[in-house]
C-alpha positions in Angstrom: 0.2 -1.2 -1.2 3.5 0.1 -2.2 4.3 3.2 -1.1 5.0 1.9 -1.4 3.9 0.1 -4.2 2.9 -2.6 -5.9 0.5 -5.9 -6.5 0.0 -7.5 -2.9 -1.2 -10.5 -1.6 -4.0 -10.3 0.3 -3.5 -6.7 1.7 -6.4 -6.0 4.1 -7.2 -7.2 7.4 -10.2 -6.5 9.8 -9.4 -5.7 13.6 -8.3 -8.9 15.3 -11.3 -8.5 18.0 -13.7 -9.0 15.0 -15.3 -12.1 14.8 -16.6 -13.4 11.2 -19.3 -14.9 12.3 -20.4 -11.8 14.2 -19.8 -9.2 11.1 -23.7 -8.1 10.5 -22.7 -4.5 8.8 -25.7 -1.7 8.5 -25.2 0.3 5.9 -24.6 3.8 7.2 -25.1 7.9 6.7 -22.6 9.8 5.1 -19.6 10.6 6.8 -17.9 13.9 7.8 -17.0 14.2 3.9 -21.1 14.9 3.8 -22.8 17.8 2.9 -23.0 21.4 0.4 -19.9 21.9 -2.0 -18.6 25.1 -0.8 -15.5 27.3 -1.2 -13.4 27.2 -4.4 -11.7 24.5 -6.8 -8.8 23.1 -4.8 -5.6 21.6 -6.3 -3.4 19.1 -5.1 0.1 18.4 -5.6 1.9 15.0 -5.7 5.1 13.4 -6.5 3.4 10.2 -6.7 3.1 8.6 -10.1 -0.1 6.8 -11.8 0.5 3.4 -13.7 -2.7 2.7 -14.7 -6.1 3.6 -13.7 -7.5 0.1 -14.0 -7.5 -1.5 -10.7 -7.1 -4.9 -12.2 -3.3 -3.4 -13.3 -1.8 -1.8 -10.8 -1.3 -1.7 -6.6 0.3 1.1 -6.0 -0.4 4.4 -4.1 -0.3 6.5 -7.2 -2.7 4.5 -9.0 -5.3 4.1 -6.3 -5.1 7.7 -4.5 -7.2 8.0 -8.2 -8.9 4.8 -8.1 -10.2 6.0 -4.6 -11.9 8.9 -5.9 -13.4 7.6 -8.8 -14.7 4.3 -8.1 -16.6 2.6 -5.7 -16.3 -0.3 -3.3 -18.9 -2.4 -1.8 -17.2 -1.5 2.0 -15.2 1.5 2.8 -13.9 2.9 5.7 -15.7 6.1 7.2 -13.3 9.3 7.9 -11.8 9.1 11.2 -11.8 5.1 11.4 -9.8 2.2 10.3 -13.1 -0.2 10.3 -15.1 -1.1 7.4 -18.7 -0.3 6.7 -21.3 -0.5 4.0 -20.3 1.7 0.7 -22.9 1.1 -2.0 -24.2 -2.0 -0.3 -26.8 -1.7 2.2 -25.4 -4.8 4.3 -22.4 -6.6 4.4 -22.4 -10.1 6.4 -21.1 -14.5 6.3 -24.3 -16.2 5.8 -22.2 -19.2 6.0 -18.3 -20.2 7.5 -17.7 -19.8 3.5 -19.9 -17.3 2.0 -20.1 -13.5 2.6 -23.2 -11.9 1.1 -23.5 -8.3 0.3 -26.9 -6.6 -0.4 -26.6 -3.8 -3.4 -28.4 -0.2 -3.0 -31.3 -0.1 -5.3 -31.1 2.0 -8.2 -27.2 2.7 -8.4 -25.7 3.6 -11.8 -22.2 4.8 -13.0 -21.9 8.4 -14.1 -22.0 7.4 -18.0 -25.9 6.0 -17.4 -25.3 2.5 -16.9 -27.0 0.9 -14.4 -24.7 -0.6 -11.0 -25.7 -4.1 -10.3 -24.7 -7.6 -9.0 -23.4 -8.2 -12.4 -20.7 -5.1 -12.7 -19.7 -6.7 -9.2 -19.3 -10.3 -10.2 -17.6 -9.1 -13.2 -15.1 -7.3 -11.4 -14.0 -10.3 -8.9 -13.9 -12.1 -12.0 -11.4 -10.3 -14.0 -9.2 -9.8 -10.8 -8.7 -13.2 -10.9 -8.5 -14.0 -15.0 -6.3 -11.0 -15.3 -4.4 -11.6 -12.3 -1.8 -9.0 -13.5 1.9 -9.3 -11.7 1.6 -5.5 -10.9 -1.9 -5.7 -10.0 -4.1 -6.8 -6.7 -5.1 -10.0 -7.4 -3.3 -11.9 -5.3 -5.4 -10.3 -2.2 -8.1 -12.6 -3.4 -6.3 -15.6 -3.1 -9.3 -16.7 -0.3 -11.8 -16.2 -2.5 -13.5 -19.3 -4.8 -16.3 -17.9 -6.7 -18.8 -14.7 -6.8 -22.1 -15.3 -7.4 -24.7 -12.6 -8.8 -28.0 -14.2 -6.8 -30.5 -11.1 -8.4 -29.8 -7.8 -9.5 -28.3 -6.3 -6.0 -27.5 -9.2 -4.1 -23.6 -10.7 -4.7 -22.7 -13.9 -2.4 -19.0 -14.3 -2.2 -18.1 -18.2 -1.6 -14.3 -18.1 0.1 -12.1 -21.5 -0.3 -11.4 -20.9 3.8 -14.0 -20.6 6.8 -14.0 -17.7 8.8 -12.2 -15.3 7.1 -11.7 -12.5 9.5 -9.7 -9.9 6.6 -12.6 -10.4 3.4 -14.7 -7.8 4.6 -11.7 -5.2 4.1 -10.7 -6.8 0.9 -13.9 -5.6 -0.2 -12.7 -2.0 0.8 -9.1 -2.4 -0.9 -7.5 -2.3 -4.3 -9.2 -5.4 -5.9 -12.2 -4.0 -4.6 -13.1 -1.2 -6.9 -16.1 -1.9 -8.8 -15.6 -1.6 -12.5 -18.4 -1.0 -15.7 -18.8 -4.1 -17.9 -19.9 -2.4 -20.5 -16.4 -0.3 -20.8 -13.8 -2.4 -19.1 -12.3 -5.4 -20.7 -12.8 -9.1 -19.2 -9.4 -10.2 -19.7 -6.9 -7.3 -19.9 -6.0 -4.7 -18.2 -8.0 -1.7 -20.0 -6.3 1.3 -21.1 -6.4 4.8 -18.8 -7.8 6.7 -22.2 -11.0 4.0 -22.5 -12.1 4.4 -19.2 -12.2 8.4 -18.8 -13.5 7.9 -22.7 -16.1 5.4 -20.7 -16.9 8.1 -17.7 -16.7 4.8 -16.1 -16.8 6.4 -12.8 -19.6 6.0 -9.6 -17.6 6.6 -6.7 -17.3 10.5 -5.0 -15.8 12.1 -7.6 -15.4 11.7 -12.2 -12.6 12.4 -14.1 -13.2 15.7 -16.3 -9.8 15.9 -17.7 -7.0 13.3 -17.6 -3.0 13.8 -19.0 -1.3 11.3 -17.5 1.1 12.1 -14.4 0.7 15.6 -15.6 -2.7 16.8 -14.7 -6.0 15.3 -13.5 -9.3 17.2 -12.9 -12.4 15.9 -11.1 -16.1 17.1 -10.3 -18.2 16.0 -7.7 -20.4 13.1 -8.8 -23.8 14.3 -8.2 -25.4 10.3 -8.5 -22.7 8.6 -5.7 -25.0 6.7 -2.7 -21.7 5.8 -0.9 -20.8 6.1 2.4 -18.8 9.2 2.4 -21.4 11.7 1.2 -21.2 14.2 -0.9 -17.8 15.9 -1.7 -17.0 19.1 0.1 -15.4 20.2 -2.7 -17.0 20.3 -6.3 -13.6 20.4 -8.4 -10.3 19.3 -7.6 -7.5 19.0 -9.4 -4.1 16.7 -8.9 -0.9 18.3 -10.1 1.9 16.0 -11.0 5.6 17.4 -9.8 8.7 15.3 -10.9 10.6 17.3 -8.5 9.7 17.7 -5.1 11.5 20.8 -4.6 9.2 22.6 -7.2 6.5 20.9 -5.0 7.0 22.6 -1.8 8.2 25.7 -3.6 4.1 26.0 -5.1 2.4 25.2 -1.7 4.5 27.7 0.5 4.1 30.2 -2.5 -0.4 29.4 -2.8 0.3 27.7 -6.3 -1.2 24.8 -5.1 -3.7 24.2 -2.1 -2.4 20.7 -0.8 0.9 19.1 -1.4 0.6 15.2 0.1 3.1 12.5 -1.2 5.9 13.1 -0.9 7.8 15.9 0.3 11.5 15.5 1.6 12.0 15.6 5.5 14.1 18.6 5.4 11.7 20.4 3.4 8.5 19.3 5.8 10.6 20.6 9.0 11.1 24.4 7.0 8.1 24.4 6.2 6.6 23.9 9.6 7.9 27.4 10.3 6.1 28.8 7.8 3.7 30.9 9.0 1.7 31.2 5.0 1.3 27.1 5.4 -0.2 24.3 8.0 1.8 21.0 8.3 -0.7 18.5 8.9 0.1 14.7 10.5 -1.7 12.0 10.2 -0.8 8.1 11.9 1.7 6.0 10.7 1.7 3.0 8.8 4.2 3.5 6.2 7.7 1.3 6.0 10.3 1.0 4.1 12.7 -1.7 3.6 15.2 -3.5 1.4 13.6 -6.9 -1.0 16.1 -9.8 -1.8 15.3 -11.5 -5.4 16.4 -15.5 -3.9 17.0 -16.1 -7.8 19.1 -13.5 -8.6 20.9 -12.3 -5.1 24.6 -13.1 -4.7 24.5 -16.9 -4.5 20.8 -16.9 -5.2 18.9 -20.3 -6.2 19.8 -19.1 -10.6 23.6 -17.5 -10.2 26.4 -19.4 -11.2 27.6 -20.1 -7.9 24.2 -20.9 -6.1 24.3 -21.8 -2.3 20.9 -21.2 0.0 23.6 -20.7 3.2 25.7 -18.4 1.3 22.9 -16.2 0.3 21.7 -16.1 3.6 24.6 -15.3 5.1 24.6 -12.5 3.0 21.3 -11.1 3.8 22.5 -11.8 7.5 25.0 -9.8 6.9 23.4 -6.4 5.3 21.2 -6.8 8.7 23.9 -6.9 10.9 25.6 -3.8 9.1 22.2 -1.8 8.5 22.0 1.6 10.8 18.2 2.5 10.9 19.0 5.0 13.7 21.1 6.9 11.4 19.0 7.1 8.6 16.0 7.9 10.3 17.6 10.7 12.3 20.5 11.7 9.6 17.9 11.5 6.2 14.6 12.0 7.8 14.9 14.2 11.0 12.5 12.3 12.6 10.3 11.7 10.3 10.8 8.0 10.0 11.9 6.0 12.8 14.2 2.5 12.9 11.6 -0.5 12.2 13.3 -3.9 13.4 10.2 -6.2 12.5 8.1 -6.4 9.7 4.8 -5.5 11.4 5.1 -1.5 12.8 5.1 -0.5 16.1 1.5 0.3 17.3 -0.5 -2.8 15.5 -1.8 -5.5 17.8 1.0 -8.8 17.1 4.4 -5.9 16.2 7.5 -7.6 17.7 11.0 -6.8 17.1 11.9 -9.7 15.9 15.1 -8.2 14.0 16.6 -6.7 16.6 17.7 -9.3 19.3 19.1 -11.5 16.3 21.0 -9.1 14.4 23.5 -6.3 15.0 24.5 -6.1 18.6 20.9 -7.2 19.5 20.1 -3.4 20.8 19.7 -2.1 17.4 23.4 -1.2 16.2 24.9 -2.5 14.0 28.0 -4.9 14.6 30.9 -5.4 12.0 32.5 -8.1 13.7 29.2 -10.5 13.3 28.7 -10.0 10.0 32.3 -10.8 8.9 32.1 -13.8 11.2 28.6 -14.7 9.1 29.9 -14.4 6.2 33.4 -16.6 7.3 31.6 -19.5 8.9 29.3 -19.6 6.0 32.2 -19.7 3.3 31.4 -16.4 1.5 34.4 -14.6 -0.5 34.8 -10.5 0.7 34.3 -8.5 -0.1 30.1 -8.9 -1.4 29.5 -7.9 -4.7 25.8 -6.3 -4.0 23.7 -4.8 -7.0 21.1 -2.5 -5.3 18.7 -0.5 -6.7 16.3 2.1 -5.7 14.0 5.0 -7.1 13.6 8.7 -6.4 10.2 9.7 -8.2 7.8 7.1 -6.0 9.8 6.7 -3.1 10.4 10.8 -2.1 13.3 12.9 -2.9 14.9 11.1 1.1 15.7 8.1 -1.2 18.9 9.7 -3.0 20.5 10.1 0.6 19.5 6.6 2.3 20.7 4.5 -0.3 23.7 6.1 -0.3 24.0 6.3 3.4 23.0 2.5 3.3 25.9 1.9 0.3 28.2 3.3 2.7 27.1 1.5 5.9 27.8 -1.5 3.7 30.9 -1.0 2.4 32.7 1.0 5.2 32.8 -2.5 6.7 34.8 -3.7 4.2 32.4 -6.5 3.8 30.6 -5.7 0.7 31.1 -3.6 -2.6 27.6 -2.1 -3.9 27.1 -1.0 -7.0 24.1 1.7 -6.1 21.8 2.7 -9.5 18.3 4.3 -9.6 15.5 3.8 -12.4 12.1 6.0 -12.8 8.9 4.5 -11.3 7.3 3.3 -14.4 9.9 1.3 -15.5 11.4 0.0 -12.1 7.7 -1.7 -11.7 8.1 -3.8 -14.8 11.7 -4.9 -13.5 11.5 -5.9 -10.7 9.4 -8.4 -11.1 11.3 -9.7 -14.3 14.3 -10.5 -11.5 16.7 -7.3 -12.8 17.1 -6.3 -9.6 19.2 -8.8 -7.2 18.1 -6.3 -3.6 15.9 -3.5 -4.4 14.3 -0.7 -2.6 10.3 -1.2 -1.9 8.1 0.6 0.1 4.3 0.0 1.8 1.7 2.0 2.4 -0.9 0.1 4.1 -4.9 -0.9 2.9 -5.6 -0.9 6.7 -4.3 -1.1 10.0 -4.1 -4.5 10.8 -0.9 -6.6 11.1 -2.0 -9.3 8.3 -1.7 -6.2 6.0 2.2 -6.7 6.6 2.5 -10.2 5.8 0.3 -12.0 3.8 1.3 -9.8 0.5 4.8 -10.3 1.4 4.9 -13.6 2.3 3.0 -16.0 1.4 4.2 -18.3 -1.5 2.0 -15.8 -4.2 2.9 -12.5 -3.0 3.2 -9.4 -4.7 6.8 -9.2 -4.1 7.5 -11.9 -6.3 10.9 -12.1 -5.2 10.9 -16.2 -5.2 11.1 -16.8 -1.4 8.4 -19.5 -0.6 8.5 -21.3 2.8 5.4 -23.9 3.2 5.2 -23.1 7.3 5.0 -19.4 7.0 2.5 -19.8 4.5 0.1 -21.7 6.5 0.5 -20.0 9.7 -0.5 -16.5 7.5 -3.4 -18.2 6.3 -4.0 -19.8 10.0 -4.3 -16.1 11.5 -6.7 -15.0 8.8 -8.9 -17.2 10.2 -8.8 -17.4 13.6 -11.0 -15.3 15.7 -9.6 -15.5 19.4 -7.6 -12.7 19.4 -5.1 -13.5 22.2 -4.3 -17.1 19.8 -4.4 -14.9 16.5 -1.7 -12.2 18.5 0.6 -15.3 19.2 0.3 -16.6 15.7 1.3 -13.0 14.2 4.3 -13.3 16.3 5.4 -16.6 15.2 5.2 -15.2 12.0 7.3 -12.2 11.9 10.4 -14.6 13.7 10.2 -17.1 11.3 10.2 -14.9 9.0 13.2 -13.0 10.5 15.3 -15.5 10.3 15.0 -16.1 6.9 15.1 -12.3 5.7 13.3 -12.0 2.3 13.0 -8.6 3.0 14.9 -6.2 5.5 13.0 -4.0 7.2 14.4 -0.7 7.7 12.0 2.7 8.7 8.5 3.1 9.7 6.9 6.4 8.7 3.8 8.7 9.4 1.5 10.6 7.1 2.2 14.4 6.4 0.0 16.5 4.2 0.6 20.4 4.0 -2.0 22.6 3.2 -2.6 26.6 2.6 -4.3 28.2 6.0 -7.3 28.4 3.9 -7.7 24.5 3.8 -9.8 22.3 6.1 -10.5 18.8 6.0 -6.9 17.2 6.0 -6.9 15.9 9.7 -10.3 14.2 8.6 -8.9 12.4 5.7 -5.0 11.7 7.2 -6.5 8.8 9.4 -5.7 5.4 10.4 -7.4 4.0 6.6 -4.3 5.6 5.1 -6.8 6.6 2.5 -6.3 10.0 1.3 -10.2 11.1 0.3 -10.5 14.1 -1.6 -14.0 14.8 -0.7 -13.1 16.1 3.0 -11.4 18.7 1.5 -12.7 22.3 1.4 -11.2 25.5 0.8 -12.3 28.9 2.6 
């Protein structure tokens, strides 16, 4: 999801080793979250902002780092591991090539007294798809025909394509949260004051108290049957900062127990020298990277002087002139390193694809290319490049590299970029109404799998919504979703990410890791910063 933000295409993958056929899950124990509430009421401090609680309206980290607490998902992933298991259902498994049927707990309700069942389920799918909100998760369910409530706790999932080997994390991901029929809305997205109104809530945790990017407060749901047991903590409370210098200022000063999301690099490398703090890091999975709108880009497919060569040569261009190696090192310190493919270093299928075709093929950058891109291609220089980007969702860092990129740009004398920034909340809603010709987006990932990377940027409805469509690409994503010899399903990942390359919808720029600082008196954080990029709340304790 979008760091990294936003609605996604079909975000969630299973390990490539993992046959559908074969997927028979048990349900399970609780996990290392299990066991007595103990120590005091923790808070939490984030820079991140919420756009809705409704999972039907948003897919981004904000939104479901709540979402994650509150509701619950039919698989989830255990602390400590990236693969999925039984949440609330008992048993997960493909009864057929095209139909995935989950078995329901007996006797689960949400926390307002309404009972859990098959029907809350189906209903949930089902408004997904109706609502199918541009900002929202729908499009991760693109695979999936029809849900079927059989009885009260069994749900049979009928999938348009055989052998899915991703649906089983689906479940565990945004679209997945299950929702109350009784208090959400069938066809729109259902406002944040209904649902805490609703106590709509039967995952780990219930909302207690709600102002919006200002202050949230939880308590341990005492009727959750889910895999992760029962909280650590009893009450926990999410701080809001606009600033993430105020951030770090409250967890080095005990203000605040946990600050996660996002502090600046220069701020986490201080603060790992204090002595009143720990600096916790987790594995890696974010990215960052520029989007191209193909509509609205110089010479895109709507400007007056539209030319698909042009505007490629263009995008060619900003990737021969891009400098990830300064950024990561000038920006970051570190803390981000240069990303020259779209799936990260580390995932089963990462190539870097980027780097032998642009630049001087070693990762530089190269003036003299570009210019001769942008000759042989007919484009008048200097560039006129509108970029935008945002400081409130992306981290403080996001100030310095655009303008660090702006001036990689245009000390080539190739381009002339007019650099602005917009909050959060409203840079969602224009983005996607084509305002923005190259913006800044970042990704957060569902789970650690390289179809997480490329199906909800790149198939023809992706989350991006940035108008690139290319008919090959999209059936080669959807031919690796379904193929279970991992070796052929490798090679097809590949294929991918250089096609894809040499198109550029979107250039890739840094890859990140996790970083979550905590008061001494903390535990829990190194359970939670794992490879589901999932931050849980109920690992946490204090004292």
């Amino acid at each position: 999801m979008t760091s990294a933000s936003t609605n996604g295409k079909r975000v969630l993958a299973v390990a490539a080793g993992i046959t559908a056929a074969a997927l028979v899950l048990a349900g399970c124990s609780a996990g290392s979250g299990g066991g007595t509430a103990s120590g005091g009421a923790i808070t939490i401090g984030t820079t991140d902002k919420v756009t809705t609680l409704d999972p039907a309206g948003s897919y981004d980290n904000g939104s479901f780092a709540v979402q994650n607490q509150v509701f619950p998902f039919l698989m989830n992933t255990p602390y400590g591991s990236p693969d999925v298991e039984p949440d609330i259902a008992e048993s997960g498994r493909f009864t057929s090539d095209t139909e995935y049927t989950v078995k329901l707990k007996p006797g689960l309700t949400f926390a307002n007294g309404h009972k859990l069942t098959s029907s809350d389920v189906k209903f949930t799918f089902d408004r997904q798809l109706a609502i199918a909100d541009e900002n929202g998760p729908s499009s991760l369910l693109y695979n999936l025909k029809s849900t079927e409530a059989v009885d009260d706790t069994t749900v049979v999932f009928h999938l348009k394509a055989a052998n899915d080997q991703v649906f089983p994390q689906i479940l565990s991901s945004p679209p997945g949260s299950i929702v109350d029929e009784e208090v959400f809305s069938a066809d729109s997205v259902t406002s944040d004051d209904d649902i805490v109104a609703g106590n709509a809530f039967a995952g780990p945790y219930v909302i207690t108290s709600y102002d919006f990017n200002n202050l949230i407060g939880y308590k341990a749901n005492p009727d959750y049957q889910g895999l992760l047991g029962k909280p650590k903590t009893d009450v926990v409370n999410a701080k809001y900062y606009a600033d993430a210098s105020n951030l770090k200022l409250d967890v080095q000063e005990g203000n605040i127990d946990v600050a996660f999301r996002s502090l600046s690099a220069t701020d986490i490398e201080d603060l790992r020298g204090n002595d009143k703090v720990k600096v916790v890091d987790g594995p890696g999975g974010e990215i960052r990277y520029i989007v191209f709108n193909f509509d609205t880009q110089p010479y895109g497919a709507t400007t007056a002087e539209a030319d698909p060569a042009k505007a490629l040569a263009v995008r060619q261009a900003a990737a021969d002139l891009v400098n990830r190696e300064e950024i990561a090192t000038q920006v970051y310190k570190g803390t981000y390193t240069p990303l020259y493919s779209y799936v990260p270093a580390g995932l089963t299928g990462a190539t870097e694809s980027l780097k032998k075709l642009y630049g001087d093929g070693n990762g530089g950058p190269d003036v003299g290319k570009a210019k001769a891109t942008l000759e042989a291609a007919g484009v008048s220089i200097p560039v006129a490049l509108h970029l935008q980007y945002n400081t409130d969702h992306y981290g403080p860092g996001s100030g310095d590299e655009y303008a660090l990129i702006k001036d990689q740009l245009e000390a080539s004398g190739l381009f002339s970029v007019d650099l602005q920034s917009t909050e959060y909340v409203q840079y969602v809603k224009d983005r996607t109404a084509d305002l923005y010709p190259a913006y800044q987006l970042g990704w957060y990932p569902d789970y650690s799998d390289a179809d997480n990377y490329l199906t909800p940027f790149f198939l023809t409805e992706n989350f991006i919504h940035n108008h690139y469509a290319d008919q090959e690409v999209n059936d080669l994503i959807l031919q690796q979703a379904t193929t279970a010899d991992p070796a052929a399903r490798t090679a097809l990942i590949e294929k991918i990410q250089d096609k894809v390359a040499a198109q550029l919808p979107t250039l890739p720029l840094l890859q990140g890791a996790q970083v979550a600082v905590t008061g001494t008196d903390i535990s829990g954080a190194q359970e939670t910063l794992d490879a589901s990029f999932k931050f849980r709340y109920g690992a946490l304790a204090k004292g």
